[in-house]
C-alpha positions in Angstrom: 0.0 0.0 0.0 1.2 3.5 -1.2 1.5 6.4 2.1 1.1 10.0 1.6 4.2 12.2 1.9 3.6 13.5 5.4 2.9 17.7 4.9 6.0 19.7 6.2 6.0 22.4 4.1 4.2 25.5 4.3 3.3 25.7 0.8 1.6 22.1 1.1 0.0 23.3 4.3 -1.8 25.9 2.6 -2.6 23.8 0.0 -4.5 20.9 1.9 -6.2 23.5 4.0 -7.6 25.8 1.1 -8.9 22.3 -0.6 -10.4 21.3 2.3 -12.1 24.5 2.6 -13.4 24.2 -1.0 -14.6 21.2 -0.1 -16.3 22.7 3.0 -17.5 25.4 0.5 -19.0 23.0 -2.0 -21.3 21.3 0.8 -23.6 24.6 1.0 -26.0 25.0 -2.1 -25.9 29.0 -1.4 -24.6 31.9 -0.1 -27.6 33.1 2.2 -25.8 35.5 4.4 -22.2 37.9 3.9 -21.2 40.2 6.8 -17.6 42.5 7.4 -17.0 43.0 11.2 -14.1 45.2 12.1 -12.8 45.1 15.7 -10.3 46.8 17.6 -7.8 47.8 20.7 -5.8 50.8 20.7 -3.9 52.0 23.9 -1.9 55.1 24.9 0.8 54.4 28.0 2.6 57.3 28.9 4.2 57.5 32.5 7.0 58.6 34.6 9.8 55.8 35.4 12.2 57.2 37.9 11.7 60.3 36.9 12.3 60.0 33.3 9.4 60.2 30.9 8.3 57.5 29.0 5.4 56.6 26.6 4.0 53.8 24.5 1.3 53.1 22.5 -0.4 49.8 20.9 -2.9 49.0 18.3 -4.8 45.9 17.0 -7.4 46.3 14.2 -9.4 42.9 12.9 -11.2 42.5 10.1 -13.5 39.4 8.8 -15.8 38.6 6.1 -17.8 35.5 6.4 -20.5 34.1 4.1 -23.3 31.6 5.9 -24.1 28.4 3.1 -27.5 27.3 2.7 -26.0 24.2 5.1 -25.2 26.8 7.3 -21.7 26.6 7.0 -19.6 30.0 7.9 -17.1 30.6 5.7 -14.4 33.2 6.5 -11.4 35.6 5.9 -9.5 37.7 8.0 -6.5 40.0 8.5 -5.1 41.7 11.4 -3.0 44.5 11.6 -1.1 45.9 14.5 1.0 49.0 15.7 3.6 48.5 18.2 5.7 50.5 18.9 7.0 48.9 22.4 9.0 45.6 22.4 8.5 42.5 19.8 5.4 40.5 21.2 7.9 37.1 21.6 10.7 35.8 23.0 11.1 32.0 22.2 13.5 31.0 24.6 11.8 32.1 27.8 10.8 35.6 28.7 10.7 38.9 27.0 14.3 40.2 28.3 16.0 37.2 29.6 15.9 35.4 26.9 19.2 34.1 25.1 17.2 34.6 21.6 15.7 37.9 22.1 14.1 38.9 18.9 11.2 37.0 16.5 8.3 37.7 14.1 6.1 39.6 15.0 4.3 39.6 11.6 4.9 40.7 7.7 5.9 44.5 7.1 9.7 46.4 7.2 12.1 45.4 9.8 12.7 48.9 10.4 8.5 50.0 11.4 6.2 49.6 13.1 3.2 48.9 11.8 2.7 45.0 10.1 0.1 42.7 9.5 0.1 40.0 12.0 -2.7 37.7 10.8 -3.9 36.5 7.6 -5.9 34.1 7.5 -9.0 31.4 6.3 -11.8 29.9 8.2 -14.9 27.7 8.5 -17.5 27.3 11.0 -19.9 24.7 11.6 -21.3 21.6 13.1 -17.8 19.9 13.0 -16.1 23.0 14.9 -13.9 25.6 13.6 -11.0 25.2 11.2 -8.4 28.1 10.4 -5.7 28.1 8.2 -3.0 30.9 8.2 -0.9 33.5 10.2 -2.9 33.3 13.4 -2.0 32.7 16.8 -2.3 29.3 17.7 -4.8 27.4 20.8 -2.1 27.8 23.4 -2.4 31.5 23.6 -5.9 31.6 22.3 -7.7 29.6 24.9 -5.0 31.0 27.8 -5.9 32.0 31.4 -3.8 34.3 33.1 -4.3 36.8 36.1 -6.7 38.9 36.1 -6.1 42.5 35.1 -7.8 45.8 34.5 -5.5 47.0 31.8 -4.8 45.8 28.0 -1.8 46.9 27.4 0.1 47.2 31.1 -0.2 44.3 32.7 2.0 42.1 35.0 3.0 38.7 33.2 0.8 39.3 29.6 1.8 42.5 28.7 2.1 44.5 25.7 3.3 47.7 27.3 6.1 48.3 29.8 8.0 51.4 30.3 10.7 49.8 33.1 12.4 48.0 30.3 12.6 45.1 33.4 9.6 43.4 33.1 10.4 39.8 32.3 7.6 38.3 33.5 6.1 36.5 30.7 3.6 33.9 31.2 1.7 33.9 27.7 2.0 30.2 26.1 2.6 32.1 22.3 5.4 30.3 21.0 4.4 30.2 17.9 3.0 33.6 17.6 1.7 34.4 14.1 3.3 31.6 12.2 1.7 29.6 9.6 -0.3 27.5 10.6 -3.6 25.3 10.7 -6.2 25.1 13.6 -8.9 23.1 14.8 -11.2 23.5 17.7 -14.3 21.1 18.4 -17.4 22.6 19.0 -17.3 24.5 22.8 -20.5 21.9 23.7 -18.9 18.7 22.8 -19.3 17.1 25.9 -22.8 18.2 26.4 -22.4 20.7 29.1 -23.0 18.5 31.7 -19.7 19.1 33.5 -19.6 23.0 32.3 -18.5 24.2 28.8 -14.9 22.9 27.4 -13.4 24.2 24.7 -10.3 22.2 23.2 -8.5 22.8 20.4 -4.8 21.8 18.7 -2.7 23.9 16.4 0.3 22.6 14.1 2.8 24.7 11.8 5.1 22.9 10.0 8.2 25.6 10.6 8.7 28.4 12.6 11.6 30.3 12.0 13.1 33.5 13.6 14.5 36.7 12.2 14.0 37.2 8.3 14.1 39.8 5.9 10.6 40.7 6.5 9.3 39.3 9.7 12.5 40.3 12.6 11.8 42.7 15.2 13.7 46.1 15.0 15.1 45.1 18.4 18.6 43.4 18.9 19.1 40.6 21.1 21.8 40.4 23.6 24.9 42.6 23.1 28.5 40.5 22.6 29.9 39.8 26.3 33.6 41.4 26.3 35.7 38.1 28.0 39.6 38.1 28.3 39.6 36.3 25.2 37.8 38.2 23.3 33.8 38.8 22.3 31.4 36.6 22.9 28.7 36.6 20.6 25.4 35.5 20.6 23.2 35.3 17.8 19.2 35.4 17.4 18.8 33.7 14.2 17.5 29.7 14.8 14.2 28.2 13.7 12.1 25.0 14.6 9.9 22.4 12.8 6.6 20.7 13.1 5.4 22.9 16.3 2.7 21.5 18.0 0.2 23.0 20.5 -2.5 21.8 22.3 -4.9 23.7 24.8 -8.2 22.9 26.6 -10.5 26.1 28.5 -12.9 24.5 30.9 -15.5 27.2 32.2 -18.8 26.5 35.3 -21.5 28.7 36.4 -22.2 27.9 39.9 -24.9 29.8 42.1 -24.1 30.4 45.3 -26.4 32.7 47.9 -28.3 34.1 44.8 -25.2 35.1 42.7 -23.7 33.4 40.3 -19.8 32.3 41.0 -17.9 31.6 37.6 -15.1 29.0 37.7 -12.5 29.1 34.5 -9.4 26.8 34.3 -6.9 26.9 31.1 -4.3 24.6 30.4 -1.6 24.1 27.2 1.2 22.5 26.2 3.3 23.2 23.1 6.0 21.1 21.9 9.1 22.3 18.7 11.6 20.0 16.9 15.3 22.0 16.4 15.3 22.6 12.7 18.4 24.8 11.6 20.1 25.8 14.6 23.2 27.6 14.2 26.3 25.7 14.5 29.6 27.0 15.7 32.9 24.7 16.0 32.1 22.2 19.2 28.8 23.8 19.9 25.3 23.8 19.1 23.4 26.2 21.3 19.8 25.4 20.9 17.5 21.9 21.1 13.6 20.8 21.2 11.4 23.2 22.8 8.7 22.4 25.2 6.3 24.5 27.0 3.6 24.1 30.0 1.1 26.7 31.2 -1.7 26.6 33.5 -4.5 29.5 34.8 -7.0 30.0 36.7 -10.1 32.3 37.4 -12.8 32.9 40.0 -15.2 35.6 39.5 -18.0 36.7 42.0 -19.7 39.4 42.1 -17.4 42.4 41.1 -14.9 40.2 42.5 -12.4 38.3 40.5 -9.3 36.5 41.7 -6.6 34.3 39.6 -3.5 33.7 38.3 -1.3 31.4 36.3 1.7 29.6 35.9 4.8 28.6 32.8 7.4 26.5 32.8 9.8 25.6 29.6 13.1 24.4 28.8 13.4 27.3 26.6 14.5 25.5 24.0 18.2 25.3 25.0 20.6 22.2 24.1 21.3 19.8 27.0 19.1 21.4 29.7 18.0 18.8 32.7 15.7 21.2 34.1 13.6 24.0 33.1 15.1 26.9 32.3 12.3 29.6 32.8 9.6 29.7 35.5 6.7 32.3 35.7 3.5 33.0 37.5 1.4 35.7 37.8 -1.4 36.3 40.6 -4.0 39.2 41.1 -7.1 40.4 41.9 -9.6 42.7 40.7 -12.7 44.4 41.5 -15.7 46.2 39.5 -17.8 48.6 41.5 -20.2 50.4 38.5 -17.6 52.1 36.5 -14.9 52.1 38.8 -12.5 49.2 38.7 -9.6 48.0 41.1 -6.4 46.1 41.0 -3.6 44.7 42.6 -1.0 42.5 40.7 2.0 40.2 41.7 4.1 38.3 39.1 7.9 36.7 39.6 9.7 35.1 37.3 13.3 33.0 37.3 15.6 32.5 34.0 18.2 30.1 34.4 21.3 31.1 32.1 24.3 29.1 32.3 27.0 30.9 30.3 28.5 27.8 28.8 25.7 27.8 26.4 26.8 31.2 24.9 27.3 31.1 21.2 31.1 31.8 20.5 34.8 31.2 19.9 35.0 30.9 24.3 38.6 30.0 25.2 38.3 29.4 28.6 35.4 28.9 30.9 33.1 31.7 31.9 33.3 31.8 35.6 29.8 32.8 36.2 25.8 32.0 35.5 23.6 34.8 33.5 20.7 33.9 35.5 17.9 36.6 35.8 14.7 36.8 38.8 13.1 39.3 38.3 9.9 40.5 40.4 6.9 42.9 39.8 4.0 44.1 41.4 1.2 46.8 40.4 -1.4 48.4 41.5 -4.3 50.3 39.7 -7.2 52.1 39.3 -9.4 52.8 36.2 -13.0 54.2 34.8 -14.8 52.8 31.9 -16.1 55.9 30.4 -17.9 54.8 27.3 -18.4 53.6 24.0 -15.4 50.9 24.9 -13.1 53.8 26.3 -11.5 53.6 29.7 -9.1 55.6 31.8 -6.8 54.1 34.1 -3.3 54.8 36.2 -1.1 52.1 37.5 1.3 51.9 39.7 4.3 49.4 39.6 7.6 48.3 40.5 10.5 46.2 39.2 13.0 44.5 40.4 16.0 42.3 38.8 18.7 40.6 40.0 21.2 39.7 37.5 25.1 38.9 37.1 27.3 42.0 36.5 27.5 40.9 32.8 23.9 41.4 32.3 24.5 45.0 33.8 24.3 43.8 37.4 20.9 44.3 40.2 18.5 46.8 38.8 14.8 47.7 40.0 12.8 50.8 38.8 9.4 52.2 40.0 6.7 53.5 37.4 3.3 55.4 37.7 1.8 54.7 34.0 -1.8 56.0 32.6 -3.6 53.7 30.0 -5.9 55.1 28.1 -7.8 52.3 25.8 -10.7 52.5 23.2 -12.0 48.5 22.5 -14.3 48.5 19.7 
């Protein structure tokens, strides 16, 4: 009996998921029903770090078209574009800072801007579930709990905004951020609802590679390390192969005294293969990534309470133990328009400098590890038509080696100003 090639390439990725959707597409007699929805987030974060001025500012816009079959299959396209103007949204080998291999895609558009288009992308909706094919984020980051937070843009361990420059908290499963890839999600009431709703869902791309002509973030990685024997460099360029992710969101409605108390749980796990890691005389820096992240929420009244947890290898060569742990942990609370925060996130980047990239002639007497702490406090006012108003207040600390550029901690008070439409 003749096999299939297995599908690796992009290219045939695209190719099995567009004829799938034609065959999706040829199951509904007619089109009954088209629609264009445009969504989006935009945030404004300026603030006062240690008495330097700082600002930042974010914005998502989403559009998609669908068409409804007579079958009542929805059929779809949809493109995101984003503004950021702040750090690249990954880091694949850990957190946002620490991380060995600072840098990524963070979509298509001039390495030099910033403005690109993040997502691009197919869909259908039915009976069966949902399938999407395309640049998209993948089920770990799309079904992820983390701590609660009043704030889109400056937040403690998912953020998208922070003016310290410290912040390596980072407890967002997105490892495969906007890659090419295909998704499938079961219908939310698979189980029947019995137990509560669950929504599962599993994502693959065949490749995901770093920094490239058009997709690198205009951000270097870690500067060259001066040693007695000369530079030690380190480079950000590596890719992996046939990533795979898988995520489940379980969510109950429980009444207790008269009000209802809302229990959600959110659990992934996303797994690489090394592809082309670069390869200098007696070593090779990076290996098979794996990831693990687990959150949980409790809402009651205006009360909400949560927090979450990651732990990965980071994909680093000939590492026993993980190399980067985060959680984050907070509470909120909604009183009319007013809303309430407090936030407390901490996370721990084992380095060992022996797995520096570089022509090393003797060995580096010391670890690049990197805790780092943070904890915030806010306030904000929803004033409208998907506006609010905020201020946060927040402070940093690291602790890192002198060749990292040694202890540093920095205090912030930051307004967010947000429109969600």
């Amino acid at each position: 009996m003749r096999h299939a090639a297995p599908v690796t390439s992009r290219s045939a990725l695209l190719r099995l998921a567009a004829g799938t959707l034609a065959l999706f597409a040829g199951l509904g007699v007619q089109a009954q029903d088209s629609r264009i929805e445009v969504t989006g987030e935009v945030s404004a974060a300026p603030g006062v770090v240690d008495g330097d001025v700082k600002a930042d500012a974010d914005a998502l816009i989403r559009a998609e078209g669908t068409t409804v079959t007579g079958s009542g299959l929805e059929l779809g396209a949809g493109a995101a574009l984003r503004a950021d103007s702040d750090m690249p949204e990954h880091r694949y080998a850990g957190g946002r800072y620490s991380s060995l291999t600072a840098g990524g895609p963070r979509g298509l558009g001039l390495s030099s801007g910033d403005v690109f288009v993040e997502g691009a992308y197919l869909f259908a909706r039915g009976g069966f579930g949902s399938l999407y094919v395309g640049r998209d984020d993948g089920v770990a980051s799309r079904l992820a709990v983390t701590s609660p937070s009043i704030f889109r843009a400056v937040r403690v361990g998912d953020w998208r905004s922070d003016l310290t420059g410290l912040n390596d908290v980072h407890v967002l499963n997105d490892f495969s951020g906007s890659a090419t890839k295909l998704t499938y999600m079961p219908p939310p009431g698979l189980l029947g609802g019995i137990i509560g709703q669950v929504q599962m869902g599993v994502s693959y791309a065949p490749r995901l590679g770093d920094c490239g002509s058009d997709a690198c973030a205009p951000v270097n990685g870690y500067v060259p390390l001066e040693t007695g024997e000369g530079s030690v460099l380190v480079s950000p360029e590596q890719s992996w192969r046939d990533v795979v992710e898988a995520a489940i969101y379980y969510q109950k409605g429980i009444e207790v005294s008269g009000e209802p108390l809302q229990l959600g749980l959110g659990a992934s796990y996303v797994s690489a293969q090394e592809d082309e890691a670069l390869v200098f005389p007696g070593l090779d820096l990076l290996g098979d990534y794996r990831a693990y992240a687990f959150g949980m929420n409790v809402a009651y009244g205006g009360l909400t309470v949560g927090g979450s947890v990651k732990s990965t290898n980071a994909g680093l060569r000939d590492t026993d133990d993980e190399d980067y742990l985060a959680f984050d942990a907070g509470v909120t609370y909604e009183a009319g328009d007013w809303n309430f925060m407090l936030g407390y996130g901490a996370a721990d980047a084992g380095r060992d400098a022996g797995l520096l990239v570089g022509p090393v002639q003797n060995p580096i007497p010391y670890a690049l590890d990197r805790r780092t702490q943070t904890a915030q406090a806010g306030v904000s006012k929803v004033l409208g038509q998907g506006v609010s108003l905020g201020v946060a207040a927040q402070y940093v600390d690291a602790d890192k080696p002198d060749a990292l550029g040694g202890p540093e901690n920095a205090a912030a008070i930051v307004l967010e100003s947000s429109i969600k439409f």
